[in-house]
N, C-alpha and C positions, 0 to 999 in steps of 0.2 A: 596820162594813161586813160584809154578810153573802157567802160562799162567791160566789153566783149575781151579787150586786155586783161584787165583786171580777173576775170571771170577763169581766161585760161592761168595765167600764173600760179592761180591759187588754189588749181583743179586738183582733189588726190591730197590736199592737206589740212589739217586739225583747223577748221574754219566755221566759227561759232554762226549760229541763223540769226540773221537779224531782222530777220520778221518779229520774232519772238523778243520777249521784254529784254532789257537789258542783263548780264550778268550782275547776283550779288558780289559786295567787296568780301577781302578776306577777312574782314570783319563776322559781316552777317555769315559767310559759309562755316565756320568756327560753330555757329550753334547749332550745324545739321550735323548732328552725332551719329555714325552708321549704325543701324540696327541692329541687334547679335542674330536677328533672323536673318539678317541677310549673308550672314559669314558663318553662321552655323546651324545646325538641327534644330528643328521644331519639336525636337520629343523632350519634353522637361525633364525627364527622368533616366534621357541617355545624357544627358549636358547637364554639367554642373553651371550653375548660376553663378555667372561675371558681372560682378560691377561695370558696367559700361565707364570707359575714360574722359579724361576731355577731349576732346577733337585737337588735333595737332594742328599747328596754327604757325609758320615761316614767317618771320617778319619780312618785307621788301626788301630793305636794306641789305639782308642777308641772304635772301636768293638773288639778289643782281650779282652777289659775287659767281652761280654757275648761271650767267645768259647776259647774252647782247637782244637788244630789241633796236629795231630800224624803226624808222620814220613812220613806215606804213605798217608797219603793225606784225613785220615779221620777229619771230623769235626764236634766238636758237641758243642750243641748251652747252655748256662748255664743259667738260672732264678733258683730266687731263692735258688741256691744252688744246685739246681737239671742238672744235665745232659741231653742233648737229641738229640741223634744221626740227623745230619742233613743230611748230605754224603760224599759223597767221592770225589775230586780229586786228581786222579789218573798221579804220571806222570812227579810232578808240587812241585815247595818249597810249606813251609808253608806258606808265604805271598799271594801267588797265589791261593791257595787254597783256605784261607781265605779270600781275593778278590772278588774272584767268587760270594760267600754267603750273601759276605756284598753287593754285587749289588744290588742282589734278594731283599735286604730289603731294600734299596734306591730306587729300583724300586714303590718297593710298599709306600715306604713314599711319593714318588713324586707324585704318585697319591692321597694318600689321602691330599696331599696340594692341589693341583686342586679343589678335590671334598669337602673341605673346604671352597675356595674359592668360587664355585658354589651354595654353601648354602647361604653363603654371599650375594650374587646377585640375590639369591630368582631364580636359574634355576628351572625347572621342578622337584620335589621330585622324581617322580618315575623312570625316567632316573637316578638320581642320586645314589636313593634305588639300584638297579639293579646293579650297578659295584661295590657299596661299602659292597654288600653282597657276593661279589665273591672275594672283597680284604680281606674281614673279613675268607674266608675259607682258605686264604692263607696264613693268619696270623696264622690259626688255624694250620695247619700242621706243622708248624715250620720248615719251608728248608730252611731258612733262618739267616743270624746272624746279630742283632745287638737288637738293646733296643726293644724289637717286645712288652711288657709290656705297654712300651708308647705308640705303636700302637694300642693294646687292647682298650688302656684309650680315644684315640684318636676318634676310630672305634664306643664304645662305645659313645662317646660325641655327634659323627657326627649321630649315630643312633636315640638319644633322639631331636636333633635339625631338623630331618630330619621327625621325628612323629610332634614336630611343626608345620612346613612346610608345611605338606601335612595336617595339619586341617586349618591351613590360608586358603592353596589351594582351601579347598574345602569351608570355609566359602565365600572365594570370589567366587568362581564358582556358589554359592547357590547368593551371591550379584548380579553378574552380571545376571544370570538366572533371577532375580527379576527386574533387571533393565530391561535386553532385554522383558522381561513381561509386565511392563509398558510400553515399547515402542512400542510393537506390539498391545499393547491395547489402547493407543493412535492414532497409527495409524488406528485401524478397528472404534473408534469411532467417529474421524473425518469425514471417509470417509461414516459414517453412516448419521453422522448430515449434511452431504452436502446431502444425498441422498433424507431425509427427508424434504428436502427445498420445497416450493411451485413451482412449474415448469414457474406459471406465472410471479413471482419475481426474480427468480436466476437470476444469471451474467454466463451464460453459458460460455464464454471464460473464465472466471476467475476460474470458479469452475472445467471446463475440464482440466486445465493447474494443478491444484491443484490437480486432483483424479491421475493424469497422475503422478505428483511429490512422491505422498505418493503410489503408486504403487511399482514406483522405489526406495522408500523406503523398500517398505518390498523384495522386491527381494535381495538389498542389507543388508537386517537384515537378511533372510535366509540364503545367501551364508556366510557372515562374524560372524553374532553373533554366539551366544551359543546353542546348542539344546533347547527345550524348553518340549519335550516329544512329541512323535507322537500322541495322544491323546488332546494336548493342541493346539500344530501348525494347526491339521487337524481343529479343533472349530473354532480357529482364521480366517483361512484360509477361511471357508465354511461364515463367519460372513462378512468378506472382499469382497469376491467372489458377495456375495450375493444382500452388497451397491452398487458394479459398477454394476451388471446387473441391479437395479431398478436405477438409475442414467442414465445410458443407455439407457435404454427404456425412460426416462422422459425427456431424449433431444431427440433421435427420435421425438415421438410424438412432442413434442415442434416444432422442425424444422419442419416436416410432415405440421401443422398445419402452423405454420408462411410461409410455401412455398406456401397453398392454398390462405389465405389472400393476399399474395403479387400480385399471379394471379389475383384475384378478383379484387385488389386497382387497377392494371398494368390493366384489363381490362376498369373499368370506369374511367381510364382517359384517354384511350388512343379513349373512345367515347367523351369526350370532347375536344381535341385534333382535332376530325375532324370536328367538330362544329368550332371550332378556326380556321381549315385552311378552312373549306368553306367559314365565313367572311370574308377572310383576302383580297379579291378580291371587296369587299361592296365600293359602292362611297357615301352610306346613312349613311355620316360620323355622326350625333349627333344619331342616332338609333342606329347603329352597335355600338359604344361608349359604351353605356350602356348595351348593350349585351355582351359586353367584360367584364365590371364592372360584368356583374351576372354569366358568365362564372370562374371570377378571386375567386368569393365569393364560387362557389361547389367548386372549385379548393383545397382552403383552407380547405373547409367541407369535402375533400374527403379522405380516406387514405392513410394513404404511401403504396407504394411497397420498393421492396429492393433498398437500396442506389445507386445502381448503376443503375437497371432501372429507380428509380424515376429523377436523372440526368438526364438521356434523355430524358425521357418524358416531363419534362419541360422543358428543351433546344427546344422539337420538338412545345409546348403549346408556351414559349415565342417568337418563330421564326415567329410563324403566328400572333400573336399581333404586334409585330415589324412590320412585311409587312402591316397590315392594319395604323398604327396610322405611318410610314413613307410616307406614301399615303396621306392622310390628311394633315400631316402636308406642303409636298411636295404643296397640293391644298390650303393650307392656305394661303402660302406662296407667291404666284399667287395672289390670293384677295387682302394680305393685300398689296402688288403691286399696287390695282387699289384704294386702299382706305388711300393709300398717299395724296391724293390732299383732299381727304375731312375730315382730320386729320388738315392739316393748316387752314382750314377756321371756323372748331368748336373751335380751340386755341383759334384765335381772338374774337369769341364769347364768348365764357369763360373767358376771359378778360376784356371784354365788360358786362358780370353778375355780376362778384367780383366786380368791381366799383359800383355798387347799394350799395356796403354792407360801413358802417353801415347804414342802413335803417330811412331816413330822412324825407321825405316825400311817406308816405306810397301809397297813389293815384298811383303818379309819379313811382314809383316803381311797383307796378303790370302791371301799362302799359308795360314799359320798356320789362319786366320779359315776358311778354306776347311775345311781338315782338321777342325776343330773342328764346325764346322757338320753334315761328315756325319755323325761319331760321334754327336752330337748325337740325328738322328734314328735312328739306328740303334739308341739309349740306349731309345725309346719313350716310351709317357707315363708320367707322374706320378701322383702323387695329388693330387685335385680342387683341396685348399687351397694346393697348392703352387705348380700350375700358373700364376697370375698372376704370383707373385715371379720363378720363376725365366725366362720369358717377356721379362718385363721386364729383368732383367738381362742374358741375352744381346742384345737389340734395343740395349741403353745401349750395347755393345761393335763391334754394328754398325753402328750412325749416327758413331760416334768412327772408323771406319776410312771410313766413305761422307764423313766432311766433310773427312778425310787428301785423300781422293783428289782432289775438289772443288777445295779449294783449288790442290792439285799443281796441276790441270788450265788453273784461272784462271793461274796461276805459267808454265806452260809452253805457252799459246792462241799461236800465230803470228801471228792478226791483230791480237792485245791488244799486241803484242812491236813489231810494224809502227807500228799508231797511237802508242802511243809514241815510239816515235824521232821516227815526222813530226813531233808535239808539242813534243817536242825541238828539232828543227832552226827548227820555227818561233818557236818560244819567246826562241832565243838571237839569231837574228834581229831580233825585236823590242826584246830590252834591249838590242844593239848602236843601235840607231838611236837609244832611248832616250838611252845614256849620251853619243849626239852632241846630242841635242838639249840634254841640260843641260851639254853643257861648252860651245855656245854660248848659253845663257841666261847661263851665267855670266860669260861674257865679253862678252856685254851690259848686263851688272849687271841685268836685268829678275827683282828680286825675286822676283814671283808666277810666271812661266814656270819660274824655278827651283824653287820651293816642286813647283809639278804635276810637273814635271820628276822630280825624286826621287823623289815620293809616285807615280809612274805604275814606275820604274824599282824601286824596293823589293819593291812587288807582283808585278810581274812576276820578278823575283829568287826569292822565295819560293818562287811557281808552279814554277819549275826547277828550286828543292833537291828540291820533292816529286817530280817527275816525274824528277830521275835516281834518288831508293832505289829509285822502281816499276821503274827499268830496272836496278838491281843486283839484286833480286828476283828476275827474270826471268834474270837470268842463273846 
């Protein structure tokens, strides 16, 4: 067969270049393991990560069983009984020839074990669809030799598993779309229920920091979730939009307003502020005193301004009470100085009162009491801290001779003296009738008349021991 023979017979079929180096055996082609780039997506994060396989690998032996190879290097592939020209090389034994053939179809076995494996792991269907519809055309042409039947069976399996797939896919697409739906609608309804809060009640730090979070929520459900439909996102969106601008506005104004109050608090006190440091110079220590008391009293009545002016403005309010009441106490201090000496000489007086007490002879005691009283004033004042004690102590020595006298008085009343005896004479009058009435119960044997009888006469008995001590009392 001559060059220009050869050239046409073998025009139009699977006919390796042999310019080009020789083909590897099925050996070395076993180590070129197909890429998962090349069978699937490049986005790490849509594909999960497959263990790549080993390269599927036909022994010879066992692809002779589907192909005849001719002399010159034809090969053709056998199913079923049937024949079908695969190609030709040219050149080459039969073993080489048949080598070639059986790659093609280990090639493409190795692929579709990958994209087995990819199902398994639930990759992306549609990446997967796409190259196993291009191994399935490849199968279909037959340029290839071995069990391509199993591959059909194979191709087909992967196709039915792969229509699963993509309704999972899209069920959960439809789930997730539903979740990212509640979540966006979560988000717009929060940010609505803050909005519609009362402006004089909110926690505006709490509630800004909150509108600020769910913001950055839906920014971050835009960029990462699932579309939701441009028609659904824009609603959302305009619904969202629309809580922060009325939240907005309703802390403006809030603040607006809370800055004019604050003016207003920061003005009137800062008018009593200067009422505070004009006294603070005052030597009309018990006046100025109580001017401070009704200064301290608006003080309280007045309102706040901001924490930080109200700080100082009380700082600058107690600085000038401090100057005035270190001043006084400064002039107290001076006094109670001069009112040392007449501190010891009221002691002794007041030591000289307590001795009246218990009150014995009541005369003798108001003289005393008397005497005592003028030295008393004539002793002068004291000093400040002393004044309450020793005040109190002479009054304790006073009221002990005023309740002397009192009593005397009830003791020796004429008309108190009077009613008693009447009480008396009537008293004894009535247990005499009494003690007649039971000495004739008794002597009518009338049981119950006698029982009342005694119990009426007892009582009345009693009544007359107490009313004669009020009458030895009085006397």
């Amino acid at each position: 067969m001559t060059d220009s023979q050869k050239s046409d017979e073998t025009a139009g079929q699977d006919t390796p270049d042999t310019s080009r180096p020789a083909a590897p055996s099925p050996a070395a082609l076993a180590s070129r393991r197909p890429s998962p780039a090349a069978v699937g997506p490049r986005d790490a994060a849509a594909a999960p990560v497959v263990a790549v396989p080993a390269a599927h690998s036909t022994p010879l032996e066992e692809a002779a069983r589907f192909a005849r190879v001719e002399e010159d290097g034809h090969v053709f592939l056998i199913v079923d009984g049937e024949e079908t020209a695969v190609g030709q090389f040219p050149d080459a034994s039969k073993e080489e020839a048949l080598a070639y053939f059986v790659r093609k179809y280990d090639d493409v076995a190795s692929q579709l074990l990958l994209l087995e494996q990819r199902v398994q792991v639930k990759a992306p269907a549609a990446d997967i669809h796409k190259t196993l519809k291009h191994l399935a055309e490849q199968v279909a042409e037959r340029k290839m030799v071995g069990d391509v039947k199993a591959l059909d069976a194979r191709i087909e399996s992967l196709e039915a598993a792969l229509k699963d797939a993509e309704a999972a896919e899209r069920a959960e697409a439809e789930a997730a779309k539903a979740r990212e739906l509640a979540a966006r609608e979560a988000i717009v309804a929060e940010a609505e229920e803050i909005a519609a809060k009362d402006p004089a009640s909110i926690q505006w730090k709490t509630s800004s920091n909150r509108m600020n979070e769910l913001f950055d929520a839906w920014k971050s459900a835009q960029k990462n979730g699932p579309r939701l439909g441009r028609s659904t996102e824009d609603s959302l969106w305009k619904r969202f939009r629309s809580a922060r601008t009325v939240f907005d506005r309703h802390r403006r104004a809030y603040f607006s307003q809370l800055d004019n109050e604050n003016s207003s608090a920061k003005a009137a006190k800062e008018a009593l502020i200067a009422r505070a440091e004009e006294l603070s110079t005052s030597t009309d220590w018990g006046n100025t005193a109580a001017e401070y008391r009704q200064l301290m009293d608006e003080w309280k009545a007045s309102k706040r301004a901001s924490r930080k002016d109200d700080d100082a403005l009380w700082a600058r309010f107690r600085a000038a009470q401090d100057k005035f009441f270190a001043a006084r106490q400064a002039a107290n201090e001076v006094i109670d100085e001069e009112f040392a000496a007449n501190l010891v000489v009221k002691e002794e007086l007041l030591k000289e009162a307590q001795a009246l007490l218990p009150v014995t002879n009541l005369t003798a005691a108001r003289k005393a009491l008397q005497s005592i009283r003028e030295r008393w004033e004539e002793a002068g004042k004291v000093p400040r801290a002393d004044m309450g004690r020793m005040e109190a102590g002479i009054r304790k020595v006073e009221e002990a001779v005023k309740a002397a006298e009192d009593e005397h008085w009830q003791r020796s009343n004429p008309e108190t003296k009077a009613r008693t005896t009447s009480a008396l004479s009537q008293l004894e009058a009535t247990i005499a009738s009494l003690e007649q009435d039971l000495a004739d119960a008794e002597k009518a044997g009338n049981a119950k008349k006698i029982a009342d009888a005694r119990e009426a006469l007892e009582a009345r008995q009693q009544w007359l021991a107490m009313l004669q001590k009020s009458a030895q009392d009085f006397a």
